[in-house]
N, C-alpha and C positions, 0 to 999 in steps of 0.2 A: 222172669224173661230169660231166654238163651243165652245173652249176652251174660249172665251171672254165672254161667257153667267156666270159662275160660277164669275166671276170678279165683272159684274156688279152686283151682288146680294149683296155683302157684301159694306154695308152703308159707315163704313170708309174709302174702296178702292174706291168708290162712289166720297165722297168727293175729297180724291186725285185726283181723274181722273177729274171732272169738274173744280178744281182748277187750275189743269196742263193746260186743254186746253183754257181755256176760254179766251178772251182777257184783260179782270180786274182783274178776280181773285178774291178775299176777298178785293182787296186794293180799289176798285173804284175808278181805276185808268184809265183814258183817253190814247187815242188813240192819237198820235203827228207825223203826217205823215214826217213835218220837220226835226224830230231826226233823227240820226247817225245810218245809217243799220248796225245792229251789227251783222246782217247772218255769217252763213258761207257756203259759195260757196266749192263745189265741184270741184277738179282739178284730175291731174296727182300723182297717190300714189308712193312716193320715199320710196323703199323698198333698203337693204343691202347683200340680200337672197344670194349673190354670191359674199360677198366682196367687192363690186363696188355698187354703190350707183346708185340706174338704175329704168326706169318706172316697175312698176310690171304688168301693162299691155302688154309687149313685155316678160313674161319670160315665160320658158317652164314647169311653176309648179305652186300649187297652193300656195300663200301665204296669210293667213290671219291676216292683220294687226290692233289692237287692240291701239290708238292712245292716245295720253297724256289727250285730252277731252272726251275722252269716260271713262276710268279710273276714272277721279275727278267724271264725271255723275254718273255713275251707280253705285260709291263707290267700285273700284277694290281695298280695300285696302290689298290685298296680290296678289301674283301669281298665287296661287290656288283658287280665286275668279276670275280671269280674264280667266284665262283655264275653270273654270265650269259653264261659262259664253259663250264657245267657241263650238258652233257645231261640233261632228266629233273627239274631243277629250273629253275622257274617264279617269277620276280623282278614283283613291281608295285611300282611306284615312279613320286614324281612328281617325283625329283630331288632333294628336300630330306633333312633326317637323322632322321625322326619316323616318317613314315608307311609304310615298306616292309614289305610281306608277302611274306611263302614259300611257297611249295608241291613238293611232293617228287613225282612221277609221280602228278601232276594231284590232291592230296588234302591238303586245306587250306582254311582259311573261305572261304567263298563272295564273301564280301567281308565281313573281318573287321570286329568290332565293337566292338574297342577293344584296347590295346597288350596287354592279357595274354591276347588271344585270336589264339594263335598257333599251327601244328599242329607248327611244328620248331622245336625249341629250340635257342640259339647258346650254346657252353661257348668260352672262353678262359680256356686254363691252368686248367681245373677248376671253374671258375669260371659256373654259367651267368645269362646276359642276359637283358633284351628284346631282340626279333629286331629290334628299332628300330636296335640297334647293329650289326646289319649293313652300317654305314656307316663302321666300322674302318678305320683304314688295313692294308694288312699288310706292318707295319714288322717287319723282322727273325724272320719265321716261317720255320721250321723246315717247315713241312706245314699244310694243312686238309684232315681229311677229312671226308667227309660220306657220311654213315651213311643210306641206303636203306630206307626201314619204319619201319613201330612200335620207338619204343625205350623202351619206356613201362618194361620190367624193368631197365635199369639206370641210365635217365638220368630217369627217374619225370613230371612234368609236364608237360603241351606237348608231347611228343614224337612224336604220333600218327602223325606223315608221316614221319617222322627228326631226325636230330643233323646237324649242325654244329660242328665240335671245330676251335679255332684253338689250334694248337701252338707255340709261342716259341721262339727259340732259347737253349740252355740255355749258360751259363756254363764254362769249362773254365779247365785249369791252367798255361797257355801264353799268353802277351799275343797279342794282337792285334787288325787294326783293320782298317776298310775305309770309304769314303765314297765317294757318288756323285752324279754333279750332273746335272741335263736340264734342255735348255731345248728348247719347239716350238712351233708355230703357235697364236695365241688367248695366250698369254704362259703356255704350257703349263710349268711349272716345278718341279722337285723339288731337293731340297737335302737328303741325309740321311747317317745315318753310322751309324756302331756299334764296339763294341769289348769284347775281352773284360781285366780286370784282375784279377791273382791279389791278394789282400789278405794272405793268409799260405799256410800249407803244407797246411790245410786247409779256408781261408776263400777265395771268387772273386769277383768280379762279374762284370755283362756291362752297359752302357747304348745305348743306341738312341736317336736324335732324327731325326725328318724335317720339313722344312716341304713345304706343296705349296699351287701356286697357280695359278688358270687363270681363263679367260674364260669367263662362261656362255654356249651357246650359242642363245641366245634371246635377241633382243633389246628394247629397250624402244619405243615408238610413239614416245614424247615427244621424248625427244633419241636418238634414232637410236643407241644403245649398249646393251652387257651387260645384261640386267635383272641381275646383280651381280659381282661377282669372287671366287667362293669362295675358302677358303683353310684349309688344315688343318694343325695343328700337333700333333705328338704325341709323348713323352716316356716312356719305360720303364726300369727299374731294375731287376735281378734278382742278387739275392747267395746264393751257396748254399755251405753250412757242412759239413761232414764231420765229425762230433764221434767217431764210431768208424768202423771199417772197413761196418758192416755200418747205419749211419744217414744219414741225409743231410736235411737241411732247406732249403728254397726258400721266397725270399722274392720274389716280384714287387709292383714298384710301378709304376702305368701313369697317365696323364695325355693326353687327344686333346679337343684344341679346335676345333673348326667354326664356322667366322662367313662369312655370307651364302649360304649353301646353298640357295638360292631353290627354290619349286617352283614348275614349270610345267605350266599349264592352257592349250594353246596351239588358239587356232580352228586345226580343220583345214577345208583343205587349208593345208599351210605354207605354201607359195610358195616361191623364192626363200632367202628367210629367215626363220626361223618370229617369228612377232612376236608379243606381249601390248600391251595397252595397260592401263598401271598408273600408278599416281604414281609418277615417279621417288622410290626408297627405303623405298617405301610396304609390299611382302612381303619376307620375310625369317627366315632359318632359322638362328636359331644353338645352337649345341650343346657341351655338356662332360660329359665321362666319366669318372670316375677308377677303378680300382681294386686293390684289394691281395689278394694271395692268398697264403697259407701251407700250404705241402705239405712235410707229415715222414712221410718214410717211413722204416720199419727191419724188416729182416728177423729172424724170428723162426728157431723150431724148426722148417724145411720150411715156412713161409709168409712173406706179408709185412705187414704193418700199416701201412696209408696213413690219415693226417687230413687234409682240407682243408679251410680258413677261408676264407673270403673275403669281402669288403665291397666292393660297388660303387655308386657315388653318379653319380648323372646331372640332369644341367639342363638345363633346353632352353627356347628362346623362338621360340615360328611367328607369325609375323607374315603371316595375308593379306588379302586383296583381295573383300570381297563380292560386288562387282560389276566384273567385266572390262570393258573397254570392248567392244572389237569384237567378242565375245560376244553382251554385250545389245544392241548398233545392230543384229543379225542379226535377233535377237529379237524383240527389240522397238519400232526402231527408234528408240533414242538410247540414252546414257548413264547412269545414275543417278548422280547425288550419289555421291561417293568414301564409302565404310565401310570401314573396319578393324576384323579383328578379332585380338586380341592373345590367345595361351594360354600360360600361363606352366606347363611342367611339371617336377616335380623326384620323385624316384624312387629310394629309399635299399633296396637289398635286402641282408640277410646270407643265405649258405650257409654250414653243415656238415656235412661228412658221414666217415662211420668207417666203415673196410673191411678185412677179411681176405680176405686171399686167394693162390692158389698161385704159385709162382714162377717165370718166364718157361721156357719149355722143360719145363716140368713135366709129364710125360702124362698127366694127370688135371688138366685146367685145375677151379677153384672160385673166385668169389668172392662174399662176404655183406657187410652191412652197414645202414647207419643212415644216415636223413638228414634233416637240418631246412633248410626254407628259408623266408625270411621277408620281404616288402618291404611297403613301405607308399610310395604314389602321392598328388599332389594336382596336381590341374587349375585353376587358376586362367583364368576368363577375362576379362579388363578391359571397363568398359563399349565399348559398339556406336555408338549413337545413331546408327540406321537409322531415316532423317528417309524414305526411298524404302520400305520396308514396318515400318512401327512394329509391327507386331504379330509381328515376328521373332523367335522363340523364344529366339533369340541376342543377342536386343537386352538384352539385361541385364549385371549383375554377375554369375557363376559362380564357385562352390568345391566343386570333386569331391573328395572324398576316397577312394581305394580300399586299404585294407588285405587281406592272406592271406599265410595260412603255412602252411605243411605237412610233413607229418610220414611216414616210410615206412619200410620196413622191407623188402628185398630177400635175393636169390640168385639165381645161376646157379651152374650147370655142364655140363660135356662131359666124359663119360668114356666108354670102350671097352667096345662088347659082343661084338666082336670084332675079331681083326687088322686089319679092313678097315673095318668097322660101328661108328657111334661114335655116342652121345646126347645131346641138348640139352635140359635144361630148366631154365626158369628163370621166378620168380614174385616179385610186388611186389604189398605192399598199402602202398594212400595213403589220409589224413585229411589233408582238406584245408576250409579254413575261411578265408571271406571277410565282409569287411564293406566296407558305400557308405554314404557320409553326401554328401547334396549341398546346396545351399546356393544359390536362387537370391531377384534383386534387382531387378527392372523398372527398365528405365534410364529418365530422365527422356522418353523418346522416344517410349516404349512406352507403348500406351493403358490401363496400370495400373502408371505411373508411383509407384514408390518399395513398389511392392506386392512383401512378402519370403514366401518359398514354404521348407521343409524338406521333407527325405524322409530316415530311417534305415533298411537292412535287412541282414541278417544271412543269409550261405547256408554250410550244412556240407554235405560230402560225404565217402565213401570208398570203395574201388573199389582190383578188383585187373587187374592186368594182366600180360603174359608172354609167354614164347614158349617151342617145342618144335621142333626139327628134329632131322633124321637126318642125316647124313653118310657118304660111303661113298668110301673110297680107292682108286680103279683100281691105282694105281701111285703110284709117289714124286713123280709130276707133275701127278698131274690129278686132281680130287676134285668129285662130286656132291653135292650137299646139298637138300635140301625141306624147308620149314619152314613153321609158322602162329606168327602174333602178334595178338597184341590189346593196340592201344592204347585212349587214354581223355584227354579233354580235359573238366575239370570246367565248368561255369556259371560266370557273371559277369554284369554288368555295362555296359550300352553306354557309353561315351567322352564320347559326344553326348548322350543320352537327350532327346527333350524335350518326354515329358509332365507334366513339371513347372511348363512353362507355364503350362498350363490347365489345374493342382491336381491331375493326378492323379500315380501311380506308374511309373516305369521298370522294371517287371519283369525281372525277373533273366532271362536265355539261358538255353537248358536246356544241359548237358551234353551231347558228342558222343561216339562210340566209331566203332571202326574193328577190322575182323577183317584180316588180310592173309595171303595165302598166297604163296609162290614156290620155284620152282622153278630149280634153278642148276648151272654149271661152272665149274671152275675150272681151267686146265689151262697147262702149258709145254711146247715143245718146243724142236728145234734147238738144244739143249744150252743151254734157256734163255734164246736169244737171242727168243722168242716167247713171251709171257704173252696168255692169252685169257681173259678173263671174259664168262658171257653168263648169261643169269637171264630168267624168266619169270614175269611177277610177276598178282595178281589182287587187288585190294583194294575191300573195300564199307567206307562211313561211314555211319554213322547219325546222320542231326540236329547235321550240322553248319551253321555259323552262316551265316546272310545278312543284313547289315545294311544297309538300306532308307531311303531319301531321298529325298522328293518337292522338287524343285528350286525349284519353286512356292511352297510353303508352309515350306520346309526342315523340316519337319516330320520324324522320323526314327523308325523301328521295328526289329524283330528278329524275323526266320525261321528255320526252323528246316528242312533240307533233307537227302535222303540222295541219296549219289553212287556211282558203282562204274568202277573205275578198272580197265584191265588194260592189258598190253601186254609188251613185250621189250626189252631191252637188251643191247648187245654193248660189249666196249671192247677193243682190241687195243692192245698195245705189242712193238713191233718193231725190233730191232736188226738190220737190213737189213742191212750193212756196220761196218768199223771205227769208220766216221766218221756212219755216216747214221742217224739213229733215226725210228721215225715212232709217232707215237700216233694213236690214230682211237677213235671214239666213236658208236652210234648211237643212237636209243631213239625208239620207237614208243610213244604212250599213248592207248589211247583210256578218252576219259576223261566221261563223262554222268552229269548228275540223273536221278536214277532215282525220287524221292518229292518231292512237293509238301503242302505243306499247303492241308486244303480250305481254300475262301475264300482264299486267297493273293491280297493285291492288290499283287504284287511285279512282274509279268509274269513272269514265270517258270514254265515249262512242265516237265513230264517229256520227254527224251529232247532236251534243253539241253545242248548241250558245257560242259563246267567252262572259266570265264574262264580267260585265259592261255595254258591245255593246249594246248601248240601236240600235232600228232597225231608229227610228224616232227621230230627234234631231233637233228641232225649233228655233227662237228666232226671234225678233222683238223688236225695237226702236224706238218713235218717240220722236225729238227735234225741242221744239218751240221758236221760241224768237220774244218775243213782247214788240216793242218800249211804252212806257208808258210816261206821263204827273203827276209830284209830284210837289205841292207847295211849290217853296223855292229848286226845286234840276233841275238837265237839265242833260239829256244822260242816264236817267233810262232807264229799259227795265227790261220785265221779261224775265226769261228761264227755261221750264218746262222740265224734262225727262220723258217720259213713258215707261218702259221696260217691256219685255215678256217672259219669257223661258220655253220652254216643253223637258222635259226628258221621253222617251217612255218606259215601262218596259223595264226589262235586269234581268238575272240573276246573282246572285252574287257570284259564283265559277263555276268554271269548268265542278263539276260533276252534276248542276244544278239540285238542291236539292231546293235552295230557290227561287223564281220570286220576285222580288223587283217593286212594282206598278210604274206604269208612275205618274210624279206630275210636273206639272204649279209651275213658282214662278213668280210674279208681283211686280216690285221697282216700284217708282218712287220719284222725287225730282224736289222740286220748288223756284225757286231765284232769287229774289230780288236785282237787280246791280244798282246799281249808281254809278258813275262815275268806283274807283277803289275799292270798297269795295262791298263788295257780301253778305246777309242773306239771309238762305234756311233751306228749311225742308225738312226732308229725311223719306223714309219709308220703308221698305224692307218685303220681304214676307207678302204682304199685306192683302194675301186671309189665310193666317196664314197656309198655308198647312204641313201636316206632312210627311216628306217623309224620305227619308235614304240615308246617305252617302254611305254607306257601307254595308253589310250583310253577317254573316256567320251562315251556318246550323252545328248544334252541334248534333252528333246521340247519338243514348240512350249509357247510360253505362252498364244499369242493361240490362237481358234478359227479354224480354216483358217491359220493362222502356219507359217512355217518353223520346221522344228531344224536341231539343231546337233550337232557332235560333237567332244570336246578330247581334245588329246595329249598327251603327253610326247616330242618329237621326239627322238632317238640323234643325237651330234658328229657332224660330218661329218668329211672326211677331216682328217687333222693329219699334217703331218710333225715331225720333232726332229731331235736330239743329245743325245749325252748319253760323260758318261766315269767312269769307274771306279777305285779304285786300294786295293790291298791291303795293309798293312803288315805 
């Protein structure tokens, strides 16, 4: 492709690339045809997507599975590298661990209006999140796959766009260990480990610890440094019991600490080096997540019977900046007065949920079940004393409270209507019930100083949701399927609200829904050495959310908009040679507002590209591994990565105001194995490209004034090391 020419041009990604592929490398190292094929062969992908652990080439949906090796390769060391790394989903972020939204083939809030308005919902180990915690690390995972469409029948709320399922790795009856250490450019640093410990003959553990620590890549005006040094710390615990041959109980305990995760609001153009101007120490994102989950499963008479408990507690503190400096000098040509404002969030959710269902390889797949889930949220925000606009909405004391729980009652199944002909359906009904108490306090600064405001309101819903496809087997290799779904994301709440300034109501968001339809292949050939998936996907939403902010007045509101997404998807996996694998990835979305509401004073038009939706979204991997010949060592081999990834312009809000360029990013990483010990060097955006997380268009203040428009700049290049070792 074209985009490969801009690659080979720069000298150092030169170098990686000849080193990657070559058979010696730097090491002049020999060719040992007698050594230990350390390939990896291509098989049957065991995916979860339904509960039941089943080929994902027989299921009636798309699932993109992101595997334990592809992770270590391309350095997924969070969530939200391994999703921005994922064709077809759409990451905004502004760096910090609070504010990230999802979108699955362009379908998802417009620009969400508060944490529990998400369209994809994140499960770990059975367990699901806010999509906030897509800022995970992925410490010791087994897989994430990510689920394509409505999954509103078996994963019930949020799920409109799809899933996200992070999968751990499981415990076994054998010791062992492994730890790895990196160190790279920006004081890029990882430090982690893991291990599995049998406790008796049917009791095991496994533990996991990482630290990771870097440079932010944005610096500060004041003194010329890091606006901070992030640093993640995260701890996991999983013991699992075998009381009889046919029971098994799992217990995970998890712990991930986040301190200084700054976001970035950066004038564009960057320059050079993208730069803020803040008080030194003055924003600031810290973050902690715990949770525990218990999964007993035991097989019954021809089925199986799974519980899963879970409790997850989150706390977080965002500290930012009212007023940027070089911002407002654009603006309005000076400074304001420094404001801070402080949010204190804390967030305690329990799930349960009970299931029957058939047993893996069973040709009548079924599974039914129950489920409650339940969190309760508060928003805390410390006074402002915005001396530069006293009449700041935000200029006060805040206490949000937001409670919901919900309640549902599902099934599916697939069974045979003939040898070849096979049926899908499956249905969910949800009760779901929220409440908001808010709690506001005029800071002494504010021109109704010490003046206190309430608001209580209460919203029930229920609503069913589901899906129906067909399936049709060519052969033992290749399988068609067509399917419809309907997902459903209930009403809430805005985060911000702030008509409660001036005495009035925050009215609830209404509810969104979504139909989807697609159409798909699934197919191997070459004796399996060729997996092809490809799907043809069409999906309309109804009134989904756009949450509104006048920069001016921060004044804030809630839209309600319908969109209609289609487009295509391919993804190949190719065992080319013994030694050579390549994966590749394509997806096409187009994806536009198709309803507006009258009077809309959003700018927001009909026939708006959905923000983010890039139209074109690439990627491409190849993994070599090449047995090698060292004096004094037996079972070396190298193993080179070469990765690709194209992001196609997209706008970056709704009323598309700003076009964000398409950019290329090019890793790669080359290692060195003997026996159980691994040295490698890593590289990441190699072509050094400058591109943007994020972007927002900032309109003038003054009449005839300049605007503006802020980013989230992408690292630029980094190189490392790093080493490995197995026990």
């Amino acid at each position: 492709m074209s985009y490969t020419v801009p690659f080979l041009r720069s000298p150092l990604s030169v170098a990686f690339f000849l080193a990657a592929l070559s058979p010696g490398g730097q090491l002049h190292a020999e060719v040992n045809p007698d050594e230990e094929d350390n390939s990896t062969q291509l098989g049957a992908v065991t995916v979860t997507a339904r509960h039941v652990e089943e080929d994902a080439k027989r299921l009636p949906l798309t699932v993109n599975v992101i595997g334990r090796e592809q992770v270590v390769q391309q350095r997924m060391n969070s969530l939200e590298d391994a999703l921005r790394l994922t064709p077809g989903v759409d990451l905004q972020s502004y760096g910090d661990t609070s504010n990230t939204a999802i979108r699955i083939r362009g379908v998802g809030a417009l620009n969400k209006t508060s944490r529990d308005d998400s369209s994809v919902v994140l499960y770990v180990d059975g367990m699901p999140q806010p999509v906030a915690n897509s800022t995970l690390a992925t410490l010791d995972l087994e897989r994430v796959e990510v689920l394509k469409g409505p999954q509103g029948t078996l994963f019930g709320r949020n799920s409109e766009a799809g899933v996200v399922q992070v999968i751990t790795r499981q415990p076994g009856f054998e010791p062992e260990a492994d730890i790895r250490l990196e160190y790279g450019e920006n004081n890029q640093t990882l430090v982690e480990g893991a291990g599995t410990l049998p406790l008796h003959e049917n009791l095991t553990s496994r533990f996991a610890l990482r630290y990771q620590g870097s440079e932010h890549p944005v610096e500060n005006l004041h003194d010329n440094q890091p606006l901070s040094e992030p640093e993640t710390l995260v701890a996991r615990g999983t013991f699992k019991w075998l009381p009889t041959d046919f029971t098994e109980a799992t217990l995970s305990l998890s712990h991930q600490r986040m301190r200084d995760h700054s976001a970035a609001m950066v004038l564009r153009p960057y320059g050079s080096t993208p730069t803020m101007g803040i008080e030194p120490g003055l924003i600031d994102d810290d973050k902690d997540v715990s949770q525990a989950v218990l999964n007993v499963q035991t097989e019954l008479d021809g089925m199986q019977f799974t519980s899963i408990t879970g409790l997850v507690d989150s706390e977080d503190q965002a500290v930012t900046a009212m007023y940027e400096e070089l911002l407002y000098e654009k603006l309005i040509g000076m400074a304001p007065p420094s404001a801070d404002r402080t949010i204190d969030t804390s967030e305690q959710s329990f799930n349960q949920e009970l299931r029957l269902s058939s047993l893996p390889g069973d040709k009548v797949f079924w599974v039914t079940g129950l489920h409650y889930f339940q969190s309760d949220r508060n928003m805390a925000t410390s006074e402002l004393n915005d001396t530069f606009y006293p009449s700041n909405p935000y200029n006060a004391e805040i206490d949000r409270d937001f409670e919901a729980s919900s309640f549902a009652l599902f099934g599916e199944t697939t069974f045979p209507l003939t040898q070849q002909l096979s049926l899908t359906t499956g249905l969910r009904h949800t009760w779901d019930e929220k409440e908001y108490e808010d709690y506001w306090k005029a800071d002494a600064t504010h021109p109704d100083a010490g003046l206190v405001r309430t608001d209580k309101q209460k919203l029930t819903d229920d609503y069913t949701t589901g899906r129906m496809a067909l399936g049709y087997q060519l052969n033992a290799d290749n399988n068609l399927y067509a399917s419809y779904s309907r997902g459903y994301k209930s009403g809430g709440w805005s985060d911000h609200g702030s008509n409660i300034a001036s005495g009035g109501k925050d009215e609830a968001y209404k509810a969104a829904s979504v139909d989807a339809w697609e159409l798909g292949w699934k197919g191997e050939a070459l004796g399996g050495d060729l997996l092809v998936n490809t799907a043809v996907f069409l999906t309309e939403t109804s009134k989904d959310h756009l949450y509104t902010w006048d920069p001016t007045t921060f004044a804030v509101g809630v839209e309600n908009l319908d969109t209609r997404s289609q487009g295509v998807e391919l993804d190949v996996q190719w065992q080319m040679f013994e030694s050579l694998r390549l994966n590749a990835a394509l997806t096409y979305t187009d994806a536009e507002i198709t309803g507006v509401a009258a009077g809309s004073a959003s700018g927001v038009e009909k026939g708006h590209r959905v923000p983010e939706a890039a139209r074109w979204n690439t990627s491409v991997a190849v993994n070599h591994q090449h047995p090698v010949k060292l004096s004094g060592f037996s079972g070396a081999y190298l193993n080179s990565n070469l990765s690709w990834r194209y992001v196609g312009d997209r706008f970056s809000g709704p009323e598309n105001y700003l076009e964000l360029p398409s950019y290329q990013l090019v890793n790669a990483r080359i290692a060195l194995t003997v026996k159980q010990t691994e040295v490698y060097l890593w590289g990441s955006n190699l072509l050094d490209e400058e591109y943007d997380l994020y972007g927002f268009y900032y309109p003038s203040m003054m009449s005839g004034g300049p605007d503006a428009t802020l980013g989230a700049p992408g690292e630029g290049r980094l190189l490392g090391m790093g080493v490995s070792h197995a026990f």
